[in-house]
C-alpha positions in Angstrom: 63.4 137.7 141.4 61.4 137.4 144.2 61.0 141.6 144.2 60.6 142.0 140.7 57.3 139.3 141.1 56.2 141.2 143.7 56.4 144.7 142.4 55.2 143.3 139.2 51.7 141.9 140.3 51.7 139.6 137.4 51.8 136.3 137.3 54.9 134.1 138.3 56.6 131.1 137.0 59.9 129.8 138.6 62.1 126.8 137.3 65.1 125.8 138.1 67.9 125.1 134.6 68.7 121.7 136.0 64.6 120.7 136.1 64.6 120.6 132.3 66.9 117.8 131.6 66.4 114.2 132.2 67.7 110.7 131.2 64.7 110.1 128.6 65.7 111.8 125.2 63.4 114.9 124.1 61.4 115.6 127.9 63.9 118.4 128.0 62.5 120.6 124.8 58.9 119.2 125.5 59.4 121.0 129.0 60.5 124.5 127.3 57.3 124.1 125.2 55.0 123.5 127.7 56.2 126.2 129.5 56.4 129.0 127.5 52.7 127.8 126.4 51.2 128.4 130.6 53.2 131.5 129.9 51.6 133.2 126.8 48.2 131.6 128.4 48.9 133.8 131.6 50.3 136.9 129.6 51.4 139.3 130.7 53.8 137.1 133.1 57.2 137.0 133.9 59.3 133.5 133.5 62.6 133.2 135.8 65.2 130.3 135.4 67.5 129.7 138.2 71.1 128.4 137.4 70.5 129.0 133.9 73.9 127.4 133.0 72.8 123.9 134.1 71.0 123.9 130.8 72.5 127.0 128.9 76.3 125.9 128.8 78.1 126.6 125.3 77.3 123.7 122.9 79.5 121.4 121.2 81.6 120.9 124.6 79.4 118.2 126.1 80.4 114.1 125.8 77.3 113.3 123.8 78.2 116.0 120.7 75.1 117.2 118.3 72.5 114.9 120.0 73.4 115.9 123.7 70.1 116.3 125.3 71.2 119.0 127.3 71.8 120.4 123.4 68.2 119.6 122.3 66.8 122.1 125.8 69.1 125.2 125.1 68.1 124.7 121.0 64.2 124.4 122.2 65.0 127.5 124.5 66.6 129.8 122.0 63.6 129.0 119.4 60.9 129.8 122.2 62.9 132.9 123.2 63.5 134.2 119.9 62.0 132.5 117.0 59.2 133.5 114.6 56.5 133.1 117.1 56.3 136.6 119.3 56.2 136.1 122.7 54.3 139.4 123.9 53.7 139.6 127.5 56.5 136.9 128.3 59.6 138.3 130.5 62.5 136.0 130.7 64.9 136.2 133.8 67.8 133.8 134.2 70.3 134.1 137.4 73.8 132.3 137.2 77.1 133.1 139.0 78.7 131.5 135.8 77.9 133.4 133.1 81.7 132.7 131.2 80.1 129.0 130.5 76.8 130.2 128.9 76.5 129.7 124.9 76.9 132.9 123.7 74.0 132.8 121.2 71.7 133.0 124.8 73.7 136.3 124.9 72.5 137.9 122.0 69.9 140.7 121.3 66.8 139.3 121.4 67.2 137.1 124.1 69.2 137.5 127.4 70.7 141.2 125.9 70.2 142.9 129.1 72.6 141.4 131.5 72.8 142.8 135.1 75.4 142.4 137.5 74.1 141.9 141.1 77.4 142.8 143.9 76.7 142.5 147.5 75.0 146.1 148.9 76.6 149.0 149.6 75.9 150.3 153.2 72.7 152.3 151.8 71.5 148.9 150.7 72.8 146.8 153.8 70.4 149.3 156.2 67.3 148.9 154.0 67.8 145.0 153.9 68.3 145.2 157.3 65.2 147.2 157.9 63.3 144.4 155.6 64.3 141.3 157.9 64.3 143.5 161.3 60.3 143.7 160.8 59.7 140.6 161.9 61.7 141.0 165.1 61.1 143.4 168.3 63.9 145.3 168.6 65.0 147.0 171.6 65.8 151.0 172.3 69.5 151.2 171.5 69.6 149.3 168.1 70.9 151.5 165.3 70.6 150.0 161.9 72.7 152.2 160.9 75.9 151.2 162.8 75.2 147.6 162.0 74.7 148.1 158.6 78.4 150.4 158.6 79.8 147.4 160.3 79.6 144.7 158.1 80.7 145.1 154.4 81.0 142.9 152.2 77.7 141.3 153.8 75.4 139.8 151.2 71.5 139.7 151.6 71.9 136.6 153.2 74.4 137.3 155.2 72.4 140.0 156.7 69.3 137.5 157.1 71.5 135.2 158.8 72.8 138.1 161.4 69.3 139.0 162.5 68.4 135.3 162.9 71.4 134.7 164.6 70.4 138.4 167.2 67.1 137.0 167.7 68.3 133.6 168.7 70.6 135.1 171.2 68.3 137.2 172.6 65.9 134.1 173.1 68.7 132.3 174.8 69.5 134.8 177.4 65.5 135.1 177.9 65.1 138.9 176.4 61.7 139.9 174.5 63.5 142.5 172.3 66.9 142.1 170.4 69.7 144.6 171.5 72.7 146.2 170.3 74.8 143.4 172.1 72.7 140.1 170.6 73.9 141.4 167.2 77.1 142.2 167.8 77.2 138.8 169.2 75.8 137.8 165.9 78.0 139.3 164.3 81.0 138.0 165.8 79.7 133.9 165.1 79.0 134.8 161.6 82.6 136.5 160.8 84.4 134.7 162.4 82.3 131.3 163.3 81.0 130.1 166.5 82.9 129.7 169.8 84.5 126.6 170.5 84.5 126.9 174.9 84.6 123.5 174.9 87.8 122.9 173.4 90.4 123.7 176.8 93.8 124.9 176.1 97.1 124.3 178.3 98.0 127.6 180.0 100.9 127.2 177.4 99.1 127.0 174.3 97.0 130.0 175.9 99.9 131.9 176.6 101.4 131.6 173.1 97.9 132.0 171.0 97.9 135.7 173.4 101.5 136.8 171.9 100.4 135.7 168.3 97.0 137.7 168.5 98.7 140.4 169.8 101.2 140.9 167.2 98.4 140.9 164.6 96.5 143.6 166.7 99.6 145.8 167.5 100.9 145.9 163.6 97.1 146.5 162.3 97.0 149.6 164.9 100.7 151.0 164.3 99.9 150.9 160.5 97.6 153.5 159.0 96.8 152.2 155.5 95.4 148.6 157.6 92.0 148.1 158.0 90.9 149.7 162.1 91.0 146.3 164.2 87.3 145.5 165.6 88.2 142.7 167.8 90.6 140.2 169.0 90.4 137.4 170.7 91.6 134.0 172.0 89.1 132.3 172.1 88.7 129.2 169.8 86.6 130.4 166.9 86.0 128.2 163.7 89.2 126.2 163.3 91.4 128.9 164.7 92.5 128.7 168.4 92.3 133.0 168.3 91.6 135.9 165.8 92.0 140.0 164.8 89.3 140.9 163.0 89.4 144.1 160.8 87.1 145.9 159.2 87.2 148.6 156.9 85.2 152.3 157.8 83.9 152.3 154.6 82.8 150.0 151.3 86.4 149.5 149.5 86.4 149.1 145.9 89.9 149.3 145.0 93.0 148.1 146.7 96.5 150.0 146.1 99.9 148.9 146.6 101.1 150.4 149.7 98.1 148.8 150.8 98.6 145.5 150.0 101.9 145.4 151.4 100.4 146.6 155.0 97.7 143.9 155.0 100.9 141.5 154.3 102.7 143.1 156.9 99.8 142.6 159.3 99.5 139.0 158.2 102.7 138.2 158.9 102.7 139.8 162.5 101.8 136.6 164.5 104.4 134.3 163.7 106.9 137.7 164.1 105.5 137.9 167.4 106.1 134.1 168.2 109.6 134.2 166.7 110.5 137.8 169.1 109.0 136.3 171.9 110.1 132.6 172.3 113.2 132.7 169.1 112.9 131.1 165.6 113.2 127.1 167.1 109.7 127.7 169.3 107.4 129.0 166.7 104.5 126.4 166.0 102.1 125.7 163.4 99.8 128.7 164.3 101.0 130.5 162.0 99.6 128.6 158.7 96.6 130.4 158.1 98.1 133.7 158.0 100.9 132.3 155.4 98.7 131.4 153.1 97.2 134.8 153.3 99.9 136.8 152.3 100.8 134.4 149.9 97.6 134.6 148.3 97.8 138.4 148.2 101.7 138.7 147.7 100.7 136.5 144.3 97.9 138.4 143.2 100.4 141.6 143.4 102.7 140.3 141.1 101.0 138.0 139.2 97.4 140.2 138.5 97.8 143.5 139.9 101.0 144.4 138.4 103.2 145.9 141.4 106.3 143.9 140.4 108.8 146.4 138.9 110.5 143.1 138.1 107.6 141.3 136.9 106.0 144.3 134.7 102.8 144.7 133.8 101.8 141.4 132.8 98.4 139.5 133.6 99.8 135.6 134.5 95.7 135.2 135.3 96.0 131.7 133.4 99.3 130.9 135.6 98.0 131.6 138.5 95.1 129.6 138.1 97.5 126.8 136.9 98.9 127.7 140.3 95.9 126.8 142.6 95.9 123.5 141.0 93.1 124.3 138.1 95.1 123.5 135.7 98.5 121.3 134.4 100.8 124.2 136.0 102.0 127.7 134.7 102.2 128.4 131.2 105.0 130.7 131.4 108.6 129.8 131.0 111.1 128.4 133.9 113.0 132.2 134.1 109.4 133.2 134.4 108.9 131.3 137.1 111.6 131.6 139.4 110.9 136.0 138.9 107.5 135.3 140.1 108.1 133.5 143.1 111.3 135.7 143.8 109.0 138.6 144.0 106.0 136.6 145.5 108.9 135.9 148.1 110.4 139.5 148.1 107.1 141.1 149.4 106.7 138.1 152.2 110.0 138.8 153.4 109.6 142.8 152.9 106.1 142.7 155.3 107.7 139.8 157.6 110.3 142.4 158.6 108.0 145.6 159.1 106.5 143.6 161.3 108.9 142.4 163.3 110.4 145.7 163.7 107.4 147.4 164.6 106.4 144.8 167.3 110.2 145.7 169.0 109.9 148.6 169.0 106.8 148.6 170.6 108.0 146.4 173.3 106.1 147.5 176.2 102.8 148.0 174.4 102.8 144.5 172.6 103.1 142.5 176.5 100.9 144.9 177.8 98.6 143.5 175.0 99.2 140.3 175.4 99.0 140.3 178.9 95.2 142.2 178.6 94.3 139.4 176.0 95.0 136.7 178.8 93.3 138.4 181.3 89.9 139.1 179.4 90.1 136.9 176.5 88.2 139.2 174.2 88.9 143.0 173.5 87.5 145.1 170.7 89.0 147.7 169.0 88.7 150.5 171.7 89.7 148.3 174.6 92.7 147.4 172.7 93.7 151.3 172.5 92.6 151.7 176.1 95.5 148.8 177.1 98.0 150.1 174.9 97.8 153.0 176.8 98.4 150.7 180.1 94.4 151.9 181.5 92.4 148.3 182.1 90.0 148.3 179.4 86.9 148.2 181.2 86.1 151.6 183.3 82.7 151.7 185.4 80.8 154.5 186.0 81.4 153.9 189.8 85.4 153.9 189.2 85.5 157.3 187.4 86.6 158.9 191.1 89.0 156.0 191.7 91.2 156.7 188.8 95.4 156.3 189.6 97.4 159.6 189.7 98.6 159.5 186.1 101.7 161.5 186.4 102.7 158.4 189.1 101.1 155.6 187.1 103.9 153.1 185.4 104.2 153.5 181.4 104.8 149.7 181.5 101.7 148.6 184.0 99.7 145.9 183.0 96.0 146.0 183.2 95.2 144.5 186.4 92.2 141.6 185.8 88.7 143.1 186.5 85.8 141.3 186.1 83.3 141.8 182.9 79.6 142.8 184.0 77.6 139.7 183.5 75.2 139.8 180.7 71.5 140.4 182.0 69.2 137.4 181.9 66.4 139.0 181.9 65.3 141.9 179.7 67.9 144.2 181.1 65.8 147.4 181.0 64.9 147.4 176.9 61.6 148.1 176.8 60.5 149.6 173.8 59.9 153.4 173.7 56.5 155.1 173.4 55.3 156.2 170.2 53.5 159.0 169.6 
């Protein structure tokens, strides 16, 4: 809205749905009027309504029946919009994430006919929005846009808002003029997967078995192609989880596919696999709830939406599985139903629980060589991880390159021996900008 009143250069009015309706009986239509008359005064002008279905929800559901005032508003707003009186000059723009609850006479030609669905950007229109909320920060030499903006899909506008407020806050901290590559991807990194929590300390125990659990997810999201490329993992306590994978797709996904789905269950399912292999079935703990609930969630969408039960058929149970999540009294479908659902939500569990168990023994020495690296530095991204699967530390300086190990004498099975991370600079590190011609 904000763009379309800019590009516009006309005049502006803004309301919000909820600001039409009050307590007293009538303000609500006497506010329509009065607005729509500053707007034909000011004409040509554009009229926007935020969270249209505060006011615009079907009638003849509401508690107060036929002289519901919220009623009276959408009836004063449909006569304004479309009556006999023309309203030349007068755009009307409503926003709502709920358009399934608006009356569908607002729907009709005439009135709101043009309706246009707004996703979150593609990576074209992450880099421009980026390039929008980047003016108002000095950024240093070795920022690329272009990376950042391939490395966060799914990001809304605000999202991406967020990210560069979050990069120039870092950069403040550390004392920097200009925002680097590394204040966003720290950005980044708080904003996916929440803000580091150093000041929670874990027993070398709990540190010990968060490393295993981490590294299963890692290991089964590299060995299996159709998973997402793993960007980072960590064990360090992050939002309410005491460590995290993080994966992120090369490219904008729009469509999800069955062999797929059963890899991202797989990969869900890793951690406790990798508690169970290493400790046995009587030592796994509680970490594992989180990813549970993930593959059940997707596990239920397959056979329940997406139609990739054999068993099930294809057959949308949309209304059961909100019934499931608790929306409504329970499913609608009948007890035989029932039990074939959660056989096959149970079947696909079971099915990915087992891939990745077998793929973490298998790959014995690479998953504790993983483990062991994720206790040593705490935090690896994707190419680190690769780099210690490969039993090299995951860290080589310049100054090293000569100092390299014989490989034809180096142990398949070594463990990355602990090196210390450079320190980040606390100054401006070298960014100055460059010269422009």
């Amino acid at each position: 809205a904000r763009a379309i009143a800019g590009g516009a250069g006309v005049p502006f009015f803004t309301i919000s749905g909820s600001d039409f309706v009050e307590m007293c009986v009538g303000v609500g239509a006497s506010r329509v009027r009065d607005m729509f008359e500053q707007a034909k005064k000011n004409a040509p002008c554009i009229v926007f309504i935020d969270e249209i279905d505060a006011v615009g929800r079907s009638r003849g559901v509401g508690m107060g029946g036929g002289n519901d005032e919220r009623e009276q508003t959408l009836n004063q707003l449909l006569v304004e919009m479309d009556g006999f009186e023309a309203n030349e000059g007068v755009i009307i723009i409503a926003a709502t994430n709920r358009k399934d609850v608006l009356d569908p006479a607002l729907l009709r030609p005439g009135r709101f006919d043009r309706q246009i669905q707004v996703p979150n950007p593609d990576i074209k229109g992450r880099e421009k929005i980026l390039n929008v909320h980047a003016r108002k920060v000095p950024l240093g030499p070795d920022v690329d846009l272009r990376i950042i903006a391939r490395g966060t899909p799914g990001f809304s506008g605000a999202d991406l808002a967020n990210l560069v407020n979050e990069a120039a806050l870092t950069a403040a901290r550390l004392g920097r003029r200009f925002v680097a590559m590394e204040d966003f991807e720290h950005a980044k990194d708080k904003v996916m997967m929440g803000s580091e929590r150093r000041s929670m300390v874990l027993t070398d125990d709990q540190k010990e078995k968060t490393a295993y659990h981490e590294a299963g997810h890692a290991l089964v999201g590299i060995k299996l192609p159709k998973c997402d490329p793993v960007y980072k993992a960590t064990i360090i306590p992050r939002g309410g989880a005491l460590g995290m994978v993080m994966s992120l797709p090369e490219m904008d996904k729009l469509q999800m596919f069955k062999d797929e789905a059963e890899e991202r269950i797989a990969m869900a399912m890793a951690g406790k696999a990798a508690e169970i292999h290493k400790y046995g079935a009587e030592s796994v703990s509680s970490g594992p709830v989180g990813d549970i609930q993930q593959a059940s969630g997707l596990a239920r969408a397959m056979v329940m939406r997406y139609g990739m039960s054999d068993k099930v058929g294809n057959i949308d149970y949309a209304e059961a599985a909100e019934g499931y999540s608790g929306r409504t009294a329970g499913f609608s479908v009948s007890a035989n139903t029932k039990e074939l659902i959660e056989s096959e939500v149970k079947r696909f569990i079971d099915e990915g629980y087992a891939l990745a168990y077998r793929i973490i023994s298998e790959n014995e020495e690479e998953f504790e060589r993983l483990a062991q690296g994720l206790l040593e530095y705490e935090t690896l991204t994707g190419e680190e991880i690769e780099r210690v699967l490969r039993g090299e530390p995951p860290h080589v300086d310049e100054d090293d390159e000569g100092d390299k190990p014989d490989e034809g004498n180096a142990s398949v099975t070594a463990i990355p021996k602990t090196k210390p991370r450079k320190s980040k600079p606390k100054g401006d590190g070298g960014l100055e900008p460059e010269p422009t011609a």
